[in-house]
C-alpha positions as CSV (number, residue, x, y, z in Angstrom):
1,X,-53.0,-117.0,-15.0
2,X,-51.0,-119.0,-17.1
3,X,-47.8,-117.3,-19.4
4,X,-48.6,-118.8,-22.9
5,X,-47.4,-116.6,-25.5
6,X,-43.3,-116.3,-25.7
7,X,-42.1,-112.7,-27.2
8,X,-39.9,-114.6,-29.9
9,X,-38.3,-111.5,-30.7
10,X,-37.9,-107.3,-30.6
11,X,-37.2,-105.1,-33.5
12,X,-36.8,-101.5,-32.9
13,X,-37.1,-99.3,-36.5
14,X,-36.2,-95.6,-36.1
15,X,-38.1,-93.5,-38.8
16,X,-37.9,-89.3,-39.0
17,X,-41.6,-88.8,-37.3
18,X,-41.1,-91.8,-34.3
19,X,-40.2,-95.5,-33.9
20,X,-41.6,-98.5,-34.4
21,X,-41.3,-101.4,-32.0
22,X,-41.8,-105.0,-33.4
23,X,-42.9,-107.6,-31.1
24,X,-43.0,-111.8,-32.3
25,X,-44.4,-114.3,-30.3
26,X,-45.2,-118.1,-31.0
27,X,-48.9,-116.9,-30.6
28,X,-51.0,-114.6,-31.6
29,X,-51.0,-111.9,-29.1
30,X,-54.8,-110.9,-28.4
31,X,-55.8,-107.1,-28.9
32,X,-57.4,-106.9,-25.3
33,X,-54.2,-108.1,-23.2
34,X,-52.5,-105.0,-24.8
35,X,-51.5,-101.5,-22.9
36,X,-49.6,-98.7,-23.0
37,X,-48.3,-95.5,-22.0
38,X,-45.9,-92.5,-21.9
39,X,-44.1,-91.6,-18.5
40,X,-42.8,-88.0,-17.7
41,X,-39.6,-90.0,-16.7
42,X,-38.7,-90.3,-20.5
43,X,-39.7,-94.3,-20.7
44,X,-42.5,-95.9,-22.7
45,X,-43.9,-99.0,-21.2
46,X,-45.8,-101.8,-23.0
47,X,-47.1,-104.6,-21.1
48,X,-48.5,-107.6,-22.8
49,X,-50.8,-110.0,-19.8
50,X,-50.2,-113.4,-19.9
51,X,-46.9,-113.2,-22.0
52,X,-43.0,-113.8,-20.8
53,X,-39.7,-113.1,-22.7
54,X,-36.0,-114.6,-22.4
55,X,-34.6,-111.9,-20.7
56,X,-31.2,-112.3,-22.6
57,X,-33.0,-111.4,-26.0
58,X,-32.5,-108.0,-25.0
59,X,-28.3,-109.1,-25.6
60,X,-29.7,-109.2,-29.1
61,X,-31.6,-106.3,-30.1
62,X,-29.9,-103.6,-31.9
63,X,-31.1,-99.9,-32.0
64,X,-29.9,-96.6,-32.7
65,X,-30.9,-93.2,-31.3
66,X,-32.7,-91.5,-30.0
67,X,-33.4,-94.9,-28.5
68,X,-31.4,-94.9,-25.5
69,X,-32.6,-98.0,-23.6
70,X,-34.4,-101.0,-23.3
71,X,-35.8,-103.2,-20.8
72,X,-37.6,-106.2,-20.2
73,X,-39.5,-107.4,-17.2
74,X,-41.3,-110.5,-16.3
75,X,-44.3,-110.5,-13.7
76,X,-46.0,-112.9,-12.5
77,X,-49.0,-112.0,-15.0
78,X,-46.9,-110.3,-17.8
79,X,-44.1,-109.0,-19.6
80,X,-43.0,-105.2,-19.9
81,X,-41.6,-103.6,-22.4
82,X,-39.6,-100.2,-21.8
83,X,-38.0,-98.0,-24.2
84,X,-36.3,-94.9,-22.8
85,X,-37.1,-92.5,-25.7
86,X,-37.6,-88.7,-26.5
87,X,-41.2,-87.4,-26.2
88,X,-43.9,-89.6,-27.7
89,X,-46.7,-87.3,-28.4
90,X,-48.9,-91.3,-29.3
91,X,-49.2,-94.5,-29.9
92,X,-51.2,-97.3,-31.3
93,X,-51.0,-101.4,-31.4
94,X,-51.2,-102.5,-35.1
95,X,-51.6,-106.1,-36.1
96,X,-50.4,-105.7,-39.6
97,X,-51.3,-108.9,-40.9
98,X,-49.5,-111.2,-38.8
99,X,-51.3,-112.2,-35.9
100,X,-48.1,-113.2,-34.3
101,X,-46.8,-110.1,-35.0
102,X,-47.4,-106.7,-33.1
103,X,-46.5,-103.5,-34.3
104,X,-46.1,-100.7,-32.2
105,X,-46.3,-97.2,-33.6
106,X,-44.5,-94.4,-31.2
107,X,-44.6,-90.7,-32.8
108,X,-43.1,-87.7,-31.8
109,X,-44.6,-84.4,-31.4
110,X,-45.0,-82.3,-34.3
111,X,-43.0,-79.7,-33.1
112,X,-40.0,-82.2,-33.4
113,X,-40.4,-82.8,-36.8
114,X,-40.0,-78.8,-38.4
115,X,-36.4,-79.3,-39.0
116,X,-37.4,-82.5,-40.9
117,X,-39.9,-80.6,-42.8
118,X,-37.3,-77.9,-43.3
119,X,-35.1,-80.3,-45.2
120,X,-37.6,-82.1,-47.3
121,X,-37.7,-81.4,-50.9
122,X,-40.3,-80.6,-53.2
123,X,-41.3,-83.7,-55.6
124,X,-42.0,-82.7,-59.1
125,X,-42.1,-79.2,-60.6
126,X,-43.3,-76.3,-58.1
127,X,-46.8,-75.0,-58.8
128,X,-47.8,-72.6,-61.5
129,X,-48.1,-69.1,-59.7
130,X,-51.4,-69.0,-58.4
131,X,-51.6,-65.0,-58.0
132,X,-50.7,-64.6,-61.9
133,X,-53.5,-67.6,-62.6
134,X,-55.9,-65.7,-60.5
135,X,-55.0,-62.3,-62.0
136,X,-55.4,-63.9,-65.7
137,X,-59.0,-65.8,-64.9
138,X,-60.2,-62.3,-64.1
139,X,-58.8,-60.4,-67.5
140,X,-60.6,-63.3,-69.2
141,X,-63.8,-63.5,-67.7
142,X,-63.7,-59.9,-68.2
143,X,-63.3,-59.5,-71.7
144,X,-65.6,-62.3,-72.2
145,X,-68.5,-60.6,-70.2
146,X,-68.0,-57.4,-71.8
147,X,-67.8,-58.9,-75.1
148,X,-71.3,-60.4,-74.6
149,X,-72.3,-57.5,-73.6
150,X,-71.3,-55.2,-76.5
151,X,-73.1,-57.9,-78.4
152,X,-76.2,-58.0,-77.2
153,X,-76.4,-54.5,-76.4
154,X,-75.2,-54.1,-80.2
155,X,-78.3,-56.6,-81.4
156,X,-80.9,-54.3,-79.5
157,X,-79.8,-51.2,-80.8
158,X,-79.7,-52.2,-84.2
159,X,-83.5,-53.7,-83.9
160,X,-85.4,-51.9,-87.0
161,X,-82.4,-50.1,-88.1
162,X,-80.6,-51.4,-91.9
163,X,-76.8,-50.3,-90.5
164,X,-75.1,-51.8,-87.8
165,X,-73.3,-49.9,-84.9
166,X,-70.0,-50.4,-83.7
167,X,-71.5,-52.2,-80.6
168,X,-71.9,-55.9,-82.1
169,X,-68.6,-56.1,-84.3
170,X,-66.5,-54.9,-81.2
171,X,-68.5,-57.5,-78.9
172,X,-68.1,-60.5,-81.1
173,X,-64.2,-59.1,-82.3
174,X,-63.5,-59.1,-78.6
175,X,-65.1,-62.6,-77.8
176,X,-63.2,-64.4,-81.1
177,X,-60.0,-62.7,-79.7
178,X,-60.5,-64.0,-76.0
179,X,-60.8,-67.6,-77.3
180,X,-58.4,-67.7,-79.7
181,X,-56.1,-66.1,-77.4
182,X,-57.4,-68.5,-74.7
183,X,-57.2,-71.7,-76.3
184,X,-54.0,-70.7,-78.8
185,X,-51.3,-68.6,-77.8
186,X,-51.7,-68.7,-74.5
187,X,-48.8,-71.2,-73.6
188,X,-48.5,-71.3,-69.4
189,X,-51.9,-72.8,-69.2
């Protein structure tokens, strides 16, 4: 088999949850002649088939920890890749775009990442207290059930009778005061 494609040039791009490893070539790089793996050893190999690299491109590369290596290799049917790097817990080839341009995505294990969680800050303005919300929707719903209540119960006893009880003012008082208070004065809403 024939080496067509020429790896152009490496990028390696340290983020907080993994690395990305950038790979140009002169040609497009298909999705089939791809692989690649973790080792227990602490490397992570990506071959490309029918591929070859300038071995003294590697002179060139610049990367920061917790890369601690790379290394190139040329074979007789392809080039590898190797990265000595902390754990990967994945990885994926991405063409983003560029057909001459592969992307691979390297992440760590979750378990890595707490103490960047740890550190990250909230955007925006914390959330409203959910218990008090809760705790409020049930006061509300409520008054507003026994309000309708009192009312109806306050239209049925009053059925044939000229005077009203106290049942249907107090129901329909307590339902004007749960809206107005609702919609009003209530200012956390």
């Amino acid at each position: 088999m024939a080496k067509d494609i020429s790896i152009t040039d490496l990028q390696v791009e340290v983020k907080k949850n993994g690395i990305f490893l950038k790979i140009h070539s002169d040609k497009p790089i298909p999705e089939n002649t791809v692989t690649g793996w973790f080792s227990d050893n602490g490397w992570f190999y990506a071959t490309i088939m029918n591929a070859y690299i300038d071995t003294n491109l590697i002179e060139r590369i610049k990367y920061s920890a917790p890369v601690q290596n790379i290394i190139v290799h040329n074979s007789a049917e392809s080039v590898q890749i190797s990265l000595a790097v902390p754990i990967i817990e994945t990885h994926e080839f991405l063409w983003p775009g560029n057909p001459r341009e592969l992307l691979v995505s390297l992440r760590f294990p979750l378990e890595s990442l707490k103490p960047v969680f740890a550190d990250a800050k909230p955007i925006g303005k914390p959330n409203v207290n959910l218990e008090s919300e809760l705790n409020y929707s049930r006061i509300r719903n409520a008054a507003l059930l026994i309000g309708v209540s009192l009312s109806v119960a306050g239209v049925v006893a009053s059925d044939g009778q000229e005077a009203l009880g106290w049942e249907l003012p107090t129901g329909l008082g307590l339902l004007i005061v749960t809206y107005i208070y609702d919609r009003y004065i209530r200012i956390d809403k």
